[in-house]
VOMIZA-824267 format. One record per residue (C-alpha): residue in one letter; residue number from 1; z, y, x. Coordinates in steps of 0.02 Angstrom, whole numbers, m for minus. Each point is the difference from the previous one (the first is absolute). Example, Ala and Ser with C-alpha at 12.3 -4.5 7.8 and 13.67 -1.06 7.14 Angstrom:
2
r->A&k->1&z->390&y->m225&x->615
r->S&k->2&z->m33&y->172&x->69
END
This chain:
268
r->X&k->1&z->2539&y->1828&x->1509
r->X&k->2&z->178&y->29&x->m6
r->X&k->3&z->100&y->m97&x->92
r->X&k->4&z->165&y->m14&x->7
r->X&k->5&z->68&y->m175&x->62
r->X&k->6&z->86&y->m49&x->170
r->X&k->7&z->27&y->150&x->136
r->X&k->8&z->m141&y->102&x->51
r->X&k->9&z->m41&y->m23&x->168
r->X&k->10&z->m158&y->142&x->29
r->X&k->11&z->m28&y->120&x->95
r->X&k->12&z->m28&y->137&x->m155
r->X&k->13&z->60&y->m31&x->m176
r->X&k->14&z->m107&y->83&x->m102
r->X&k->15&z->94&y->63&x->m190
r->X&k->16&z->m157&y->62&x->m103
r->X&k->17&z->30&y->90&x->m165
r->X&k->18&z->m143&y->m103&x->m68
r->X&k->19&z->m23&y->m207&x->9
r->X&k->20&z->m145&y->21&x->143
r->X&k->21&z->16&y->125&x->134
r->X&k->22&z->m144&y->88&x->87
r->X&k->23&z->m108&y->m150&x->58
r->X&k->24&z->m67&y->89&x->152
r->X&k->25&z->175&y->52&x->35
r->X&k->26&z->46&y->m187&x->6
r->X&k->27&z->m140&y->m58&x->83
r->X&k->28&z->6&y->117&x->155
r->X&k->29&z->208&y->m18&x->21
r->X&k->30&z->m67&y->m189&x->30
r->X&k->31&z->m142&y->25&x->87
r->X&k->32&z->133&y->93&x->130
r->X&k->33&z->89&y->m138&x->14
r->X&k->34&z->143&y->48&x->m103
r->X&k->35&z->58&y->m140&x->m149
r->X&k->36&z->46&y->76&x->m172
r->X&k->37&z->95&y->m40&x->m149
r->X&k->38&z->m42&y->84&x->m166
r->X&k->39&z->111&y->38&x->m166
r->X&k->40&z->18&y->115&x->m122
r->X&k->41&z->204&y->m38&x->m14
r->X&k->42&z->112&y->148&x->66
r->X&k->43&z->135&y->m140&x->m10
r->X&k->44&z->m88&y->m108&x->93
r->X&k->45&z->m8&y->120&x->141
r->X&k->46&z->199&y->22&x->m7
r->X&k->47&z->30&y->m156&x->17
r->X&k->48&z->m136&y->m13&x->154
r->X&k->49&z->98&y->136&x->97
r->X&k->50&z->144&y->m80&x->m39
r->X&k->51&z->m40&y->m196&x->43
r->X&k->52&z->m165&y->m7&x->109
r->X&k->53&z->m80&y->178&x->24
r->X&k->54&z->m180&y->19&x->58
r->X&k->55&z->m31&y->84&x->135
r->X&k->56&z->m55&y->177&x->m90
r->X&k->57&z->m21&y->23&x->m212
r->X&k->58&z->m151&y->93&x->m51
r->X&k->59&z->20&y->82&x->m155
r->X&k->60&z->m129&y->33&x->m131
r->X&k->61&z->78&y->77&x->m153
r->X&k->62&z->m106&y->102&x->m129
r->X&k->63&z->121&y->162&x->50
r->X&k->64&z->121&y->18&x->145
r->X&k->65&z->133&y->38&x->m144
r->X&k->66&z->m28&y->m160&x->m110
r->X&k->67&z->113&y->m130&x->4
r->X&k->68&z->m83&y->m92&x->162
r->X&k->69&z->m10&y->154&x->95
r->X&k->70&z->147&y->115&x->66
r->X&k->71&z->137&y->m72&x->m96
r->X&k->72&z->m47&y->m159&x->57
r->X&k->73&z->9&y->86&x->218
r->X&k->74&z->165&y->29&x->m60
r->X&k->75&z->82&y->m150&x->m46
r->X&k->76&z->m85&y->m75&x->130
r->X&k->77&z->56&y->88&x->126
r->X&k->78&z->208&y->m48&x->m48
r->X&k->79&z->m73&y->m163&x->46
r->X&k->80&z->m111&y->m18&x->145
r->X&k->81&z->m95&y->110&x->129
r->X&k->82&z->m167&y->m77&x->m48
r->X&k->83&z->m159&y->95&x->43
r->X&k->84&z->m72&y->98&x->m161
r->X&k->85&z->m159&y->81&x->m38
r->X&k->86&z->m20&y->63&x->m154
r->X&k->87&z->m177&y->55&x->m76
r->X&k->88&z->m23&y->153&x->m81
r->X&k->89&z->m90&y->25&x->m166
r->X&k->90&z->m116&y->139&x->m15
r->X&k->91&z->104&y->82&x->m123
r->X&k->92&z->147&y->8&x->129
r->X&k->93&z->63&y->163&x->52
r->X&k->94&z->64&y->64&x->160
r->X&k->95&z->172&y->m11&x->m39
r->X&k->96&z->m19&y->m163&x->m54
r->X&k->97&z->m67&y->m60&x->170
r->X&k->98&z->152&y->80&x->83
r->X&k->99&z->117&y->m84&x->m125
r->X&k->100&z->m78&y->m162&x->36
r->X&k->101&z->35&y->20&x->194
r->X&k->102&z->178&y->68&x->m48
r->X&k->103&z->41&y->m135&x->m85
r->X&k->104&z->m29&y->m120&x->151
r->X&k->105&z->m192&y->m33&x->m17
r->X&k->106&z->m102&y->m5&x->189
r->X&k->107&z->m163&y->36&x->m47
r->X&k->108&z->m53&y->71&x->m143
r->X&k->109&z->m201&y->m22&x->m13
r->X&k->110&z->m121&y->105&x->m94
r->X&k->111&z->m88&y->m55&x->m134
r->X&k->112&z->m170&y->6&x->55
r->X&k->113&z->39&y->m68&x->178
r->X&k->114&z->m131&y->m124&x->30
r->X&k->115&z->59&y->m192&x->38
r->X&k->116&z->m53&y->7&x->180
r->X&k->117&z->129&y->144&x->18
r->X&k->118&z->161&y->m102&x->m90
r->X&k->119&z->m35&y->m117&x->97
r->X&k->120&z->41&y->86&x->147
r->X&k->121&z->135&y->80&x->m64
r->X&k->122&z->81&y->m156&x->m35
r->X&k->123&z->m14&y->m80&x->174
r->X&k->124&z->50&y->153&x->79
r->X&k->125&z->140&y->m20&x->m110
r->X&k->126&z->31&y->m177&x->39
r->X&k->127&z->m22&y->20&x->215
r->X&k->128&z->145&y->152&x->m22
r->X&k->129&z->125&y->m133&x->m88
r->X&k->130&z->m31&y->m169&x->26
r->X&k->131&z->157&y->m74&x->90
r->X&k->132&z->124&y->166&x->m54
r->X&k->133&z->30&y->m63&x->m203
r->X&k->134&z->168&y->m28&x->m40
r->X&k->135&z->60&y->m42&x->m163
r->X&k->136&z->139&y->112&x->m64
r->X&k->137&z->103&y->m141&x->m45
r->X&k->138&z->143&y->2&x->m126
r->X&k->139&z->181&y->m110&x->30
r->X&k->140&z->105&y->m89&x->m79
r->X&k->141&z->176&y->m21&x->106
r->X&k->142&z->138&y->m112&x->m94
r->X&k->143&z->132&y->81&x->112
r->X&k->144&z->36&y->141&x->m128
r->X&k->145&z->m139&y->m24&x->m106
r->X&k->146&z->m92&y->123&x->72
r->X&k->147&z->m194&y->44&x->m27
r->X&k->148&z->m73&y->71&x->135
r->X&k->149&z->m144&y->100&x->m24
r->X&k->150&z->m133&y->98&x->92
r->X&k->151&z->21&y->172&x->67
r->X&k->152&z->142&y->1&x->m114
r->X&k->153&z->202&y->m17&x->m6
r->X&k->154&z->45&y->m181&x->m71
r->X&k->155&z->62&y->m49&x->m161
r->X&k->156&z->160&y->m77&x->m42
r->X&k->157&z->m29&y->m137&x->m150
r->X&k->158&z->94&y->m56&x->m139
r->X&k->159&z->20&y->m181&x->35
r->X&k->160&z->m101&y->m28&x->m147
r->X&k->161&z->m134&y->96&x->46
r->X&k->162&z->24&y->m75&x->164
r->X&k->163&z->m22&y->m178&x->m76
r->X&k->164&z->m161&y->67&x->m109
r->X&k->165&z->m81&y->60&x->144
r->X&k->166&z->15&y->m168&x->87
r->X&k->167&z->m48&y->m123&x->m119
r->X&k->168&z->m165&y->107&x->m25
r->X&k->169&z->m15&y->16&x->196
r->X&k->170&z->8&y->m195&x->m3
r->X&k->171&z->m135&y->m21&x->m135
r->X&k->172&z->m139&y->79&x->162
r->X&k->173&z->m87&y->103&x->m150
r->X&k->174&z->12&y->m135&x->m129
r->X&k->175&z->66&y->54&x->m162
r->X&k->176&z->200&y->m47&x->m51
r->X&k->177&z->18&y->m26&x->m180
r->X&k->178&z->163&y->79&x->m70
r->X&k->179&z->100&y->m187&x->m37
r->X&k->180&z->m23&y->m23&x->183
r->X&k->181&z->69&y->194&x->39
r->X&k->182&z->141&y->m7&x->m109
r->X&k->183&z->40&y->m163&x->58
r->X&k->184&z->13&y->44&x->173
r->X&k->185&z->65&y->181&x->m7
r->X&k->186&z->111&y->m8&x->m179
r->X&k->187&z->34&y->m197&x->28
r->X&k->188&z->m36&y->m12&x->m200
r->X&k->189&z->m152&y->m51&x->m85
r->X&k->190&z->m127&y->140&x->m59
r->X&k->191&z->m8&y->34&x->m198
r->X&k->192&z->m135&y->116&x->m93
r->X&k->193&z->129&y->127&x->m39
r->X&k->194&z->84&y->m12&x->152
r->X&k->195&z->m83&y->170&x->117
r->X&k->196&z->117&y->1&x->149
r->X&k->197&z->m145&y->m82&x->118
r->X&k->198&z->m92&y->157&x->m78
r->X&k->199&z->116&y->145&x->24
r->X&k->200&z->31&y->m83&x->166
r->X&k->201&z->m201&y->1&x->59
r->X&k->202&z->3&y->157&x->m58
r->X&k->203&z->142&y->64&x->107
r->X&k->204&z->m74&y->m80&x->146
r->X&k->205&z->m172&y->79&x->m14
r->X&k->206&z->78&y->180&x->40
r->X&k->207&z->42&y->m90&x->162
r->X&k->208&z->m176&y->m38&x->52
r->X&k->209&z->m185&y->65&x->9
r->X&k->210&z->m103&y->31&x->m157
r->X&k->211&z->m53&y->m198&x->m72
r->X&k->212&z->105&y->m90&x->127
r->X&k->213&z->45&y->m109&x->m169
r->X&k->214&z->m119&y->m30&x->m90
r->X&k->215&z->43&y->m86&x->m182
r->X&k->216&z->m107&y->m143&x->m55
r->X&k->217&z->m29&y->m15&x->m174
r->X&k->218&z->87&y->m146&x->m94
r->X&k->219&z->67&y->m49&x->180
r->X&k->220&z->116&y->114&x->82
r->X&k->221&z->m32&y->111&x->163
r->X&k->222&z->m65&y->m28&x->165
r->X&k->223&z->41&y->100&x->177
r->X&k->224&z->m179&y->67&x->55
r->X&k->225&z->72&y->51&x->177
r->X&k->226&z->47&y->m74&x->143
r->X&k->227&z->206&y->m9&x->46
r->X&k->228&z->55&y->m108&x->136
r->X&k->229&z->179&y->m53&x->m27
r->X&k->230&z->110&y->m155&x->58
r->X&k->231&z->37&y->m126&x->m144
r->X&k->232&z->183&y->41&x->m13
r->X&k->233&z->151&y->m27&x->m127
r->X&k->234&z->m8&y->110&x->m156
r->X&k->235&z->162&y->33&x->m99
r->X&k->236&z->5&y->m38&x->m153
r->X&k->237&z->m22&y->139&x->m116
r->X&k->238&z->124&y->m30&x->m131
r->X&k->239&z->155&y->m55&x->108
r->X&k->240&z->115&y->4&x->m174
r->X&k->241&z->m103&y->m158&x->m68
r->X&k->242&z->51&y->m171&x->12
r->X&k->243&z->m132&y->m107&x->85
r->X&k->244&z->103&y->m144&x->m55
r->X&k->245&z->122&y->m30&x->m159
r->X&k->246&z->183&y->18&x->64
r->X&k->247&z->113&y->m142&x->m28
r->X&k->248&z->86&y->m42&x->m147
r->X&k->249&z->191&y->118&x->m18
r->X&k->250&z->m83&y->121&x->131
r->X&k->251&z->36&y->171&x->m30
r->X&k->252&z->m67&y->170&x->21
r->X&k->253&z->134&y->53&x->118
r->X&k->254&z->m36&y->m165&x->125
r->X&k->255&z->m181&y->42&x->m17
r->X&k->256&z->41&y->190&x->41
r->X&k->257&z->92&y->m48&x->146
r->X&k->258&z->m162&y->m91&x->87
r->X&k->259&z->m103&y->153&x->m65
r->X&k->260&z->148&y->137&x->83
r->X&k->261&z->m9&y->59&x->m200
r->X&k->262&z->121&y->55&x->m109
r->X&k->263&z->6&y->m79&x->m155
r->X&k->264&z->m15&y->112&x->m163
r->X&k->265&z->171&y->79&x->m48
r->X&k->266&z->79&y->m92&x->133
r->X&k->267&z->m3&y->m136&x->m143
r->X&k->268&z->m91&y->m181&x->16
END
C-alpha cells in the first residue's frame, strides 16, 4: 500500500513501479530486522530525502531509465547523500548499469539476484554509512538575500524572489495559495488575470533543483525541499505604492521627497 503520510522513519524505503513489491523481498528485509516503507510516488521520495530520509532507498523501477530509475539518482543526489540501490531489469544493458552508478546510485543489483543476496547487500550498505549522512542542505541568509546552495556558488535574490521563497519555506511543505503569495510578496490582492506570482515561480524555479515547487492544482504551489532560513524582514516589493492614502493637498513632490524620487517633469 502506498503510503505517503507523516515522515518515514525506516530503515529502507522501498519505491516499486507496481502497487505491491516483491513479497519475499519484503518479507526477508523484515525478517533482518530492517523496517520498510513502501510507495510507488517518485515525489514522495523527494520529499523523504528532503524532510526525514530513510536510512537507504531501494529502487524497483520496470527499467533503470524510466522515470523512477536514473533520473530519479539524479535529482536525488542535489538533495541528499542517501544510500541507493537500484534494481536492474532484465532488459537493462551494460551501459545502463554504469549510468545508473554514474549518476550517484551505490549498488546497482541484478535482476535475478535472489532475496537472500539484497539483503545483504543492503546491510552491508547500511554498516558502511550509518552515522556519516549529511544532508546537503540549502540556505536562506537575509543579509543580502543570498541562497546558499550545495557544492555550488550562492545566489543573489531579487527581494521578491527573496520574499517568495520565504513564505513557501514557512508553509514546511504545505501548499501557499496565490492570494496569500501576492499578498505577502506584491502587498496586493491576487486576481485571475493577474500572472506576476506566475512569471515570478517561474523565475525562481531556474534557481533550484528539478520539482523543488511543485504547483497544486486550483491551490497554488508548495516548496517540496527543505531550506532553513531565519524569519526576517522582507521589503516590500513595490516600494512606489502607497500602503496608505496620503493626506488631503499632499502632493507628488512631498511624497517624492520621502521616496528620494523625482517627481515627473519636475512638475507636481
Amino acid at each position: 500500500m502506498d503510503d505517503t503520510t507523516g515522515k518515514p522513519r525506516c530503515d529502507v524505503l522501498i519505491l516499486a513501479a507496481d502497487a505491491d513489491p516483491p513479497h519475499a523481498l519484503v518479507e526477508g528485509l523484515t525478517d533482518s530486522g530492517l523496517s520498510t516503507q513502501r510507495t510507488t510516488s517518485p515525489e514522495f521520495v523527494i520529499w523523504s530525502a528532503a524532510n526525514g530520509p530513510p536510512a537507504v532507498l531501494l529502487l524497483l523501477p520496470h527499467r533503470l531509465t524510466t522515470p523512477g530509475g536514473i533520473s530519479l539518482i539524479k535529482r536525488l543526489r542535489a538533495l541528499h547523500a542517501l544510500p541507493c540501490v537500484i534494481r536492474a531489469a532484465p532488459d537493462d544493458t551494460a551501459q545502463d548499469r554504469v549510468d545508473a552508478l554514474e549518476a550517484g546510485a551505490d549498488e546497482v543489483l541484478n535482476a535475478t539476484m535472489p532475496v537472500s543476496e539484497i539483503v545483504a547487500r543492503i546491510q552491508a550498505l547500511l554498516r558502511r554509512t550509518r552515522g556519516t549522512l549529511s544532508t546537503l542542505n540549502w540556505r536562506l541568509l537575509a543579509s543580502g538575500r543570498m541562497l546558499e546552495m550545495p557544492n555550488a556558488e550562492p545566489q543573489r535574490l531579487t527581494s521578491a524572489e527573496y520574499a517568495l521563497v520565504t513564505t513557501l519555506a514557512s508553509a514546511s511543505g504545505e501548499p501557499v495559495d496565490r492570494y496569500a503569495i501576492s499578498e505577502r510578496v506584491f502587498r496586493r490582492p491576487w486576481r485571475p488575470d493577474d500572472r506576476a506570482v506566475d512569471s515570478l515561480v517561474k523565475r525562481v524555479r531556474r534557481k533550484l533543483p528539478p520539482n523543488a515547487i511543485q504547483s497544486v492544482r486550483n491551490v497554488g504551489y508548495a516548496l517540496t525541499i527543505a531550506i532553513d532560513f531565519t524569519p526576517a524582514h522582507v521589503e516590500i516589493c513595490a516600494p512606489h505604492k502607497l500602503l496608505t492614502p496620503p493626506p488631503p493637498g499632499t502632493t507628488y513632490s512631498s511624497i517624492a521627497q520621502v521616496h528620494g524620487t523625482k517627481a515627473p517633469n519636475g512638475k507636481d
